[in-house]
N, C-alpha and C positions, 0 to 999 in steps of 0.2 A: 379682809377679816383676819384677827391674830390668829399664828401658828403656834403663842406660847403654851409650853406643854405643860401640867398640874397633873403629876402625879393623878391615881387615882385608888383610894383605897392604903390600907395598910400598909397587903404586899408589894401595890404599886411605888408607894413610898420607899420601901426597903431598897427595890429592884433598880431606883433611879440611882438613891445615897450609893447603893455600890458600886452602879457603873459611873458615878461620879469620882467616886473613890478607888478605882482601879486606874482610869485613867489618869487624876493626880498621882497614884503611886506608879504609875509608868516613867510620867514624868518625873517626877523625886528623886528616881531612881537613874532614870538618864545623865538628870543633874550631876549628883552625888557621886557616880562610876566618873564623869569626862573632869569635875574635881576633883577626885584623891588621883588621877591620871595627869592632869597639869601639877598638880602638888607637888607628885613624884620623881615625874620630870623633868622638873625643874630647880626643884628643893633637892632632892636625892639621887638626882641624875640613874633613875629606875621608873617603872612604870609594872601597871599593871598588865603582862601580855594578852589577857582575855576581854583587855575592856572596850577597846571599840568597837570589836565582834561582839559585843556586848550591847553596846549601847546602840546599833545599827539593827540588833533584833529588837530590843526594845522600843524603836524608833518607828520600824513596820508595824509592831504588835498596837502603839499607840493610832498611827495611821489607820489601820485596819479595822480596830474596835471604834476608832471614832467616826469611820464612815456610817455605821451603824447607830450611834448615837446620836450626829450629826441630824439621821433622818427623822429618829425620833422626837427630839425638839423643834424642828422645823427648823433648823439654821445652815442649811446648806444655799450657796449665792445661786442665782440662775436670772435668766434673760427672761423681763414680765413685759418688753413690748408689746407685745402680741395679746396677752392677757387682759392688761391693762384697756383696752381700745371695746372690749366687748361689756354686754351687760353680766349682774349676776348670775343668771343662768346659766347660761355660754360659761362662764370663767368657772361653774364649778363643773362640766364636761370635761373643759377640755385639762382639769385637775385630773378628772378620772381616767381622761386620756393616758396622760404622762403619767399616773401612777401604772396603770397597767403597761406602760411600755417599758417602766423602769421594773415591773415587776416580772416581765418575758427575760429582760435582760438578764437580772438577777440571780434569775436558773441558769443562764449559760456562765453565770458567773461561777455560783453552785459549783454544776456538773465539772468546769473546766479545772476548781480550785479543789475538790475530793480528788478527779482525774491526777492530780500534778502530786497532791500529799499520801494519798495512799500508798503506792508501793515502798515511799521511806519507812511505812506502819505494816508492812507486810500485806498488806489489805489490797483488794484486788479492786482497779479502776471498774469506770461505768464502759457499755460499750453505745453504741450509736452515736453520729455526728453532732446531732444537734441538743436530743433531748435525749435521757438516760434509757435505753433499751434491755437491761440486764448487766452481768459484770462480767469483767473478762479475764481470765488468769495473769494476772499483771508478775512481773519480773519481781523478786523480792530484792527491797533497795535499804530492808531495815541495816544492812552494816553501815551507810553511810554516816560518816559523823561531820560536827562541824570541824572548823578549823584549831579553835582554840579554846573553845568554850568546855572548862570541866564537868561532871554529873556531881550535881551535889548531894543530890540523893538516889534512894533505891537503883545501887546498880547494876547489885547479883540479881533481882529481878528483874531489869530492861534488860541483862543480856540474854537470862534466861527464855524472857519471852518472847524477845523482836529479832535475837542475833543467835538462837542455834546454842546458847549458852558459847559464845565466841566472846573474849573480852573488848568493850568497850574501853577507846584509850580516851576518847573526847564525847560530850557530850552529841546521841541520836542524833539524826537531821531531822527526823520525824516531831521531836517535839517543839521546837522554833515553828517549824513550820505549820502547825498542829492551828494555829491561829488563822490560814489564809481557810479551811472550809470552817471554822467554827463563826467568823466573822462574814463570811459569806451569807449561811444560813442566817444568821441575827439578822443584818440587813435584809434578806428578804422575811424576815418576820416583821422586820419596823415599817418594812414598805407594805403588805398588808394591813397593819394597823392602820396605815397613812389613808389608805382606799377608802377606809372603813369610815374613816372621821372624815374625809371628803364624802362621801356618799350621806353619810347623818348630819351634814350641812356642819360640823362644828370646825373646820377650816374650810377653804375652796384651793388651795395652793402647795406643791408640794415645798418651794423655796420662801427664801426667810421673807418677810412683810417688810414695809417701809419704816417699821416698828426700829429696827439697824439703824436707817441714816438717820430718824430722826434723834435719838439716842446720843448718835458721833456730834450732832448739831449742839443738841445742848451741853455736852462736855466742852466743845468748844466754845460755846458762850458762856460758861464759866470758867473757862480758863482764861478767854479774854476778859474780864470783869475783874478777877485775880490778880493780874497783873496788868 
């Protein structure tokens, strides 16, 4: 059964164009920083010193948002042996399976990815091993900064509120990293979605369909034809 995704509604429309359009502008912007950086380099024997710290958060931030993305269109690869071998029935179970197992995970993903960004934000981790039991006076880590990444903006405000009013010489580590619970939580919001269209029969699968190779087939029979 297709996992392709169609919007749904207005604000559905809006909500995909802009996670379509953040992640093109991640990349753009990847691009664009590792270009004026060979540019520089090798035209003006200088470079940008904040651009690979640059383009290496940029690079996580696209990774991370696109885990979540990925879920929601149904275009993540996965192993359908097993799937493939049973009937309709069965293969949307064991969808419901694997969404709930990916969606247990998810939390630990959660809890482990707030746990790790919080005290760069002053904010106090979860406590309990597995699943979040309370919070616990976490160590404040807001002076940390990055290495070379400058603030480009509001900075008498970040220090004010995260550093004790102490001066920031490089950009928080809190806000790079501000992406691993923001992207955490999205994926587990797309993998409840995923349940939910598994359960109302309009997929059975959380991975991409056959819909992929047959695609790569026919590019390839038009390029053989082409040439």
């Amino acid at each position: 059964m297709s996992g392709a995704y169609q919007p749904k509604g207005q604000i559905g429309a809006i909500v995909h164009n802009l996670e379509e359009t953040v992640i093109a502008l991640l990349m753009g912007l990847m691009t664009l920083v590792t270009f004026i950086n060979v540019v520089m380099r090798y035209g003006f024997n200088s470079q940008l010193i904040w651009g690979l710290e640059l383009t290496l958060v940029l690079f996580a931030w696209l990774v991370l948002f696109g885990i979540a993305y990925g879920f929601k269109v149904v275009s993540h690869l996965g192993v359908d042996a097993v799937i493939n071998l049973v009937g309709k029935g069965p293969r949307k179970w064991l969808g419901v399976l694997a969404a709930v197992a990916c969606i247990t995970y998810g939390c630990l993903l959660l809890k482990g990815a707030w746990d790790y960004w919080a005290p760069f934000a002053g904010l106090d981790a979860t406590t309990g091993r597995w699943f979040p039991t309370g919070f616990a006076n976490s160590r404040d880590q807001g002076w940390y900064e990055t290495e070379q990444l400058p603030i480009p903006f509001a900075q008498t405000w970040l220090e004010n509120t995260f550093n004790l009013g102490e001066e920031y010489e490089k950009l928080p580590r809190f806000i790079p990293y501000a992406m691993l619970p923001f992207s955490m939580a999205l994926m587990l919001y797309r993998l409840v979605q995923l349940l939910v269209r598994i359960l109302s029969g309009e997929i059975d699968t959380l991975i991409v369909s056959h819909e992929a190779e047959d695609a790569v087939e026919e590019a390839g029979e038009s390029l053989a034809l082409e040439t």
